[in-house]
N, C-alpha and C positions, 0 to 999 in steps of 0.2 A: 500628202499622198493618200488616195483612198483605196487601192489596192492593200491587200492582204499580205503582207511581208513573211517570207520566211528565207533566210539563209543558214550558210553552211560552214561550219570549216572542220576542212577534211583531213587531218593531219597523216602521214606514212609513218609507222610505229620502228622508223628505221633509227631512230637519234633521240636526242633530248630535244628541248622546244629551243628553237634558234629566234633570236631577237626579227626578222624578218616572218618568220611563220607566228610570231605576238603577236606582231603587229596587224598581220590578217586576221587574223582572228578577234584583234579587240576593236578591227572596226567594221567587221561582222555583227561583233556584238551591239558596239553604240549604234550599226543602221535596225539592228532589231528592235533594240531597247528605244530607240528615241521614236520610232514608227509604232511602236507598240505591237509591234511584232515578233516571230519564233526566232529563236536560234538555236540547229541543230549541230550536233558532234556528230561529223562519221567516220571510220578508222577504213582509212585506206591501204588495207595490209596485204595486196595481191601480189607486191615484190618481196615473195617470201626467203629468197638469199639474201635479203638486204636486212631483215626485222631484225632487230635485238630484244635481247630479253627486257623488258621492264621499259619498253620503248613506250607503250601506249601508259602506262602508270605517268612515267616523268610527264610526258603530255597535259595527260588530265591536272595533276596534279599544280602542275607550274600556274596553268589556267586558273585552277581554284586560290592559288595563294596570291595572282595577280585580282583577283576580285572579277573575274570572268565567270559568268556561270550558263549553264543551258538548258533551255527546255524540254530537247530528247537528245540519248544518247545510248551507246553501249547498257549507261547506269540507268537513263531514264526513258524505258522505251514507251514507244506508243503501238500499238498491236496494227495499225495502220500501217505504219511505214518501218516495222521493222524486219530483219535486223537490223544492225547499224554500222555490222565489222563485213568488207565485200569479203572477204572469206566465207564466212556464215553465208550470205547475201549467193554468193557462188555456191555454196553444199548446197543450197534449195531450188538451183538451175535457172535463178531470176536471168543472166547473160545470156544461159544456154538458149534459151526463147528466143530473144532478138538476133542470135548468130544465125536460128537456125532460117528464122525470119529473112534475115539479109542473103543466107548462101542460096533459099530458093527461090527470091528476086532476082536472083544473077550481081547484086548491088555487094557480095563479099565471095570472094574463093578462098580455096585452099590451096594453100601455098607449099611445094616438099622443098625448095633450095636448101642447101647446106651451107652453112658457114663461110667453107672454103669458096664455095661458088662467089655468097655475095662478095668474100672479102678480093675475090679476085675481079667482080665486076666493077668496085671499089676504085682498088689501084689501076687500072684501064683506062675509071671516069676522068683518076685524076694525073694518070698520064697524058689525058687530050684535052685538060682545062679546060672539066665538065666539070658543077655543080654535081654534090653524090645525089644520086636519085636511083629509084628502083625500076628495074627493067622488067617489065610484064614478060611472067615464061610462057604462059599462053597463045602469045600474039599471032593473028592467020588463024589459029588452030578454031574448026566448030564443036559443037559440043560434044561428039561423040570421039575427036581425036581427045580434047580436052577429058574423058572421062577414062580414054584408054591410058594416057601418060600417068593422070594420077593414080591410076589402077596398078602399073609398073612399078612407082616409088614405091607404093604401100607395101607391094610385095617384097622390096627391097630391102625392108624395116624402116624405109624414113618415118618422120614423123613430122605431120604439117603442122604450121601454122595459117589462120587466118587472116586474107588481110581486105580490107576496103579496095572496091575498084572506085578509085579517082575518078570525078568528072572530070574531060577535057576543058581547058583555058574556060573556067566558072569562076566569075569571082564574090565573094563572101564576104561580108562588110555587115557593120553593126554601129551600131551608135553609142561608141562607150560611153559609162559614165564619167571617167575622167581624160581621158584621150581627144574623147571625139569622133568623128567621123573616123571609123580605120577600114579598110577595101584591103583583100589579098586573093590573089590570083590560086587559083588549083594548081598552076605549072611554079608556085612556089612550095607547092607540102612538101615532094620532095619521092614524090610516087605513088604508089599503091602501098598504104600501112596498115601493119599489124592492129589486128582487134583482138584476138587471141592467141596465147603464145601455147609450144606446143605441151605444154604440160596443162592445159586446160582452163588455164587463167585469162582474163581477159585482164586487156592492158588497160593503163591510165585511161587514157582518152575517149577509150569506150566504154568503161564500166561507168566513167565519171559523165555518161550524160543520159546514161541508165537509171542510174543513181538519182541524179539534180531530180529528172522527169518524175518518176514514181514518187520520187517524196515531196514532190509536189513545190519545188525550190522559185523561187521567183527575179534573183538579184544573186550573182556569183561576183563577188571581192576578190580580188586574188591581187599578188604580184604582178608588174609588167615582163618577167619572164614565160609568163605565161599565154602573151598573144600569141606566140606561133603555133600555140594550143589549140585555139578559141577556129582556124577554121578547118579542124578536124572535126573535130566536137561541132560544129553548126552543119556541116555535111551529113553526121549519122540525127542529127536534129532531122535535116529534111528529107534524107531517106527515110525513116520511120512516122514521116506526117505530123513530128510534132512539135512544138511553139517552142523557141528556143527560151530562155530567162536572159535578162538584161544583164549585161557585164558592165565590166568596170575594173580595168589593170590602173593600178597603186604605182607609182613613178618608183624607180632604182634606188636602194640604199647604196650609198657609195660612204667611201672611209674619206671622214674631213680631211684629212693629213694628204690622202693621194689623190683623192677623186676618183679610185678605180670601184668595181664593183666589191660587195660587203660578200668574204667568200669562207665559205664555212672551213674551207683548207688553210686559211689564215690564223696562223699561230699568234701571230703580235697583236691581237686585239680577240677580249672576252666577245664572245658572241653567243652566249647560252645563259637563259634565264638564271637555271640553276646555279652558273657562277656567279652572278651578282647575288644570288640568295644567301649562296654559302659565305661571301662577303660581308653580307649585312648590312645592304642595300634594301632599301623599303620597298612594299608592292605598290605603293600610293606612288612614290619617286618613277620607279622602273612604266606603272599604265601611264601616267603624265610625260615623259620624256618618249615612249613610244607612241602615243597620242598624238604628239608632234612631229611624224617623222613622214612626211606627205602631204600633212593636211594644215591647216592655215586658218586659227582664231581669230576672230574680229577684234582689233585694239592691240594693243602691246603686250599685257601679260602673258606667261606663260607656262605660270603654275595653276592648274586646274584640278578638280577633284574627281572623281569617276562620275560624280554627278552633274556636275558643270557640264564636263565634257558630252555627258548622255542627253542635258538638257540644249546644249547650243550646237550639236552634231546637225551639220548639211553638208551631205554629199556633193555639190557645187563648189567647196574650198579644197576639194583634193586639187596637190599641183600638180602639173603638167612635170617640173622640173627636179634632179634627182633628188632624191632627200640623203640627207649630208648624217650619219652615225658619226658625233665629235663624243668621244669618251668622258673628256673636260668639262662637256655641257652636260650629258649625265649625272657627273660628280656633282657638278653647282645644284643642279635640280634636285639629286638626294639629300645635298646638305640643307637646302630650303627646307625638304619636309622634315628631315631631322630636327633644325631648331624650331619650326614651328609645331612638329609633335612632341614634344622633347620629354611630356609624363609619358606620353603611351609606349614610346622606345625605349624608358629609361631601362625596364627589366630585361630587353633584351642585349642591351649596354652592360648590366649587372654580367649578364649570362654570357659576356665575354670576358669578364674578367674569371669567372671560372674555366669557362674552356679554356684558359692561359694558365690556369694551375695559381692563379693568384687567392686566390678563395676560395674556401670548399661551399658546395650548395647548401647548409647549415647555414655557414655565415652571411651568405650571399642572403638567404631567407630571412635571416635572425637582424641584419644590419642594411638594411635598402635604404633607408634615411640616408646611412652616413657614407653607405658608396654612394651614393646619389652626390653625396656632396665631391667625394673624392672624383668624383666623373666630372663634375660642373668644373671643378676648378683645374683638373688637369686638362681641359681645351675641348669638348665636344661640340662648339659652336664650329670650330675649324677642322673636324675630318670630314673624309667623303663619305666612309661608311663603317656603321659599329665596330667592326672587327679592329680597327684600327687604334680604338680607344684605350686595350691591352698594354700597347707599345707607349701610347702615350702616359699612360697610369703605372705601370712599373716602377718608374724612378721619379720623384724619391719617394712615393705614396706604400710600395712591397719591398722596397730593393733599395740597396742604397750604393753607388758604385764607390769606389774609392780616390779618395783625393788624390791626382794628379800632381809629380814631381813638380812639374810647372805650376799647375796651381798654389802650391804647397810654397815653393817662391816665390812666387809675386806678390802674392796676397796677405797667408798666415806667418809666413819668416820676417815680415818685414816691420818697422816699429810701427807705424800708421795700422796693418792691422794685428799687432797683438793688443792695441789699445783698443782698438773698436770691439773686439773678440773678446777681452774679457769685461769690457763695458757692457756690452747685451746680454752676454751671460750672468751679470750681477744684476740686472734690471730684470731679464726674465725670471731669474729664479726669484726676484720680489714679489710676481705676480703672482695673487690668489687664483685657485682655478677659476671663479666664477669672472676677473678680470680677464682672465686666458681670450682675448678677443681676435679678429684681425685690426678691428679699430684702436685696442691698447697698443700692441704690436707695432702697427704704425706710427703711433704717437711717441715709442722708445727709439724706434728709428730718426725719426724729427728729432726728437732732442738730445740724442750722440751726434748730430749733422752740426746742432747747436756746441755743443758743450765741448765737443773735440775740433769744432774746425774742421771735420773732412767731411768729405761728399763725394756726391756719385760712384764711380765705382769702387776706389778704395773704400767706401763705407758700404757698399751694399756686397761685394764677393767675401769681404772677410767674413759678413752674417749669411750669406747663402753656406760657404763652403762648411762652415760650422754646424750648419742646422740640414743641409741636405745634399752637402758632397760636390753639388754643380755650381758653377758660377751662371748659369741661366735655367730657366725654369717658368711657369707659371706664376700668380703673383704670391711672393713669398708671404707677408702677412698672413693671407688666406690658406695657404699649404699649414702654416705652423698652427692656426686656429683650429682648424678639422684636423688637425692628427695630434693635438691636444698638448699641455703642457710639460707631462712626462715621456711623451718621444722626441722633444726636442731636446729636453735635457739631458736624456738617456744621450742624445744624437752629440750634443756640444760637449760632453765629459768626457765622451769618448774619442773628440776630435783634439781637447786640448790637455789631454793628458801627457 
């Protein structure tokens, strides 16, 4: 591509970053990164009922800890194209221009209906199963009736909004970049729409191709919810004489389980960066498994790194077909990176075992060796994600539960194992620390299998329940080695007293 790349993602400072608005965003970023092109932040904060506090921080932030970065923004402007919040972008009248542009072409009016009107226009359409659409109040009237009606409202106190006059049956087509050929008729917008609402804001659709234009935007990524955008936006394109940027709508996220669309009202399924963060799910897991959610690698793998992905990205493998959010496949994805990063996680593994109250950050600091070890053997190859590793390290490595009535008879009441239970415990207390091994361990196991005749479980629950209260577990040898030979002993005098 020998064009000049620059794209966008424009996030609304209403939420936290939804798995869906990632996903734009991070293939915003590899069409920039791999063209060797910009990639710009703009904060689309003109639905100011809708903002919450700390809306644009979670944003940014989610981005920077996914390994996302930009080349202007809010943080990093360029004196050219900024500012970068349409708030700001509106206090300096950048809209005001083109509204005022459009209203003395005759190509936008001012609109006084009220509420009550449309909503009554509303249920009428849809009592005579009409399509809703907006009914021109103008209509017949020339410009001087037109200037006297509006003249009446204002006196009224209404207060207008602005909206685009529609072309009649025009139709608007573009050559997506993953679509294709898409055509849509003017007699499907849906009427004459708002570009300004009446408190002075201009709306999505028109600030956002105000926006694209002056910052000079070449290529818009977005969701495929967003064609019935695209011919609003290419109408104020050719009203104002200028070259639209090449689109490209991203196929549907749909939930594997139902196949419906991915809906941020949906309770039964995480749909926000920030909860798999607080999980303790990786950023390398969470871009890789969002990487794949549309788009389509050469070959079979489908663990990639930011840099794979930024070096083998072509816009031609986005699918047409929806892209499937399975939670499961997530989980498998983060546990690849887990065991494959398994030093660079380890401290954040550590750093759950404190947040569980299991260790103080002292110890945590003072002993990273030997939780390291207690992480390795209590099963960190099989969770999905850190936090989980608390629940698995608990018992018997902090905690020890108590031996079970049932336990208690089947296993240590019975003569098979009070022979095995004080046979291990006269073999273990033989062993010097420096034998304290999990390879000795095993080898005193092997030879009470020998020596007494018994096996399998009657020999191996009578020495689990002794040594750490459970008859399942991790591999015991190794539980006894790292936590040394005086809490096992401490552990068996106390069981068989």
């Amino acid at each position: 591509m020998t064009e000049k790349i620059r794209v966008r993602y424009a996030p609304s400072p209403t939420g936290h970053l939804h798995i869906g608005n990632a996903r734009t965003a991070i293939f915003n970023w590899l069409f920039a990164r791999h063209y060797h092109g910009q990639f710009i932040i703009r904060i689309e904060d003109t639905d100011l009922a809708r903002n919450v506090v700390g809306g644009e921080k979670s944003q940014l932030d989610n981005l920077s800890w996914l390994g996302v970065d930009w080349d202007e923004g809010p943080d990093k402007a360029d004196p050219k194209y900024a500012p970068y919040r349409q708030t700001e972008r509106a206090a300096q009248g950048i809209y005001k221009k083109y509204i005022d542009q459009l209203l003395a072409s005759g190509q936008a009016y001012k609109s006084y209906k009220t509420e009550d009107t449309l909503k009554a226009e509303r249920e009428a359409q849809t009592a005579a199963h009409q399509a809703p659409h907006y009914v021109y109040e103008y209509a017949g009237m020339d410009t001087q009736q037109i200037q006297a009606a509006q003249a009446t409202d204002e006196a009224a106190g209404l207060k207008a909004v602005v909206r685009f006059r529609v072309p009649e049956d025009h139709d608007y087509d573009w050559q997506d970049i993953v679509k294709g050929k898409v055509k849509i008729n003017s007699k499907e917008i849906g009427g004459d729409w708002v570009i300004q609402k009446a408190d002075g804001m201009p709306t999505y659709n028109f600030a956002v191709v105000i926006d694209d234009h002056l910052m000079d935007i070449t290529h818009v990524l977005r969701g495929d919810d967003h064609v019935s955008n695209t011919p609003k936006q290419l109408m104020v394109y050719e009203a104002l004489g200028w070259q639209a940027p090449k689109f490209g709508h991203m196929a549907l996220i749909i939930k594997a389980e139902t196949g419906k669309k991915l809906s941020k009202r949906d309770e039964d399924t995480l749909q926000f960066i920030e909860q798999y963060r607080e999980l303790g799910y990786l950023p390398e897991a969470m871009f890789n498994f969002i990487g794949l959610l549309g788009w389509s690698p050469v070959g079979e793998n489908e663990i990639f790194t930011r840099e794979q992905f930024k070096d083998m990205f072509d816009e031609t493998r986005f699918t047409k077909a929806n892209a499937k959010f399975d939670a499961k496949k997530l989980a498998w994805v983060n546990n690849q990176w887990m065991r494959s990063e398994k030093n660079k996680v380890m401290p954040q593994l550590i750093s759950e075992l404190v947040k569980a109250g299991l260790v103080t950050q002292t110890q945590a600091d003072q002993q990273a060796d030997y939780l390291a070890k207690i992480i390795e053997i209590a099963g960190v190859d099989g969770i999905k994600a850190t936090s989980e590793i608390s629940a698995l390290a608990t018992y018997p490595f902090f905690k020890l539960h108590e031996i079970t009535d049932a336990d208690q008879r089947s296993w240590l009441d019975t003569d098979d194992g009070k022979k095995v239970a004080a046979a291990f415990a006269n073999k273990i207390e033989a062993l010097t620390t420096d034998d304290f091994s999990a390879d000795k361990i095993m080898e005193i196991i092997r030879s009470l299998q020998a020596e007494l005749a018994i096996k399998g479980r009657a020999l191996w629950n009578p020495i689990r329940l002794i040594t750490t209260h459970e008859v399942q577990g991790p591999n015991l040898p190794e539980i006894l080695a790292v936590m040394g030979k005086g809490w096992t002993l401490q552990n068996i005098q106390k069981t068989l007293v």
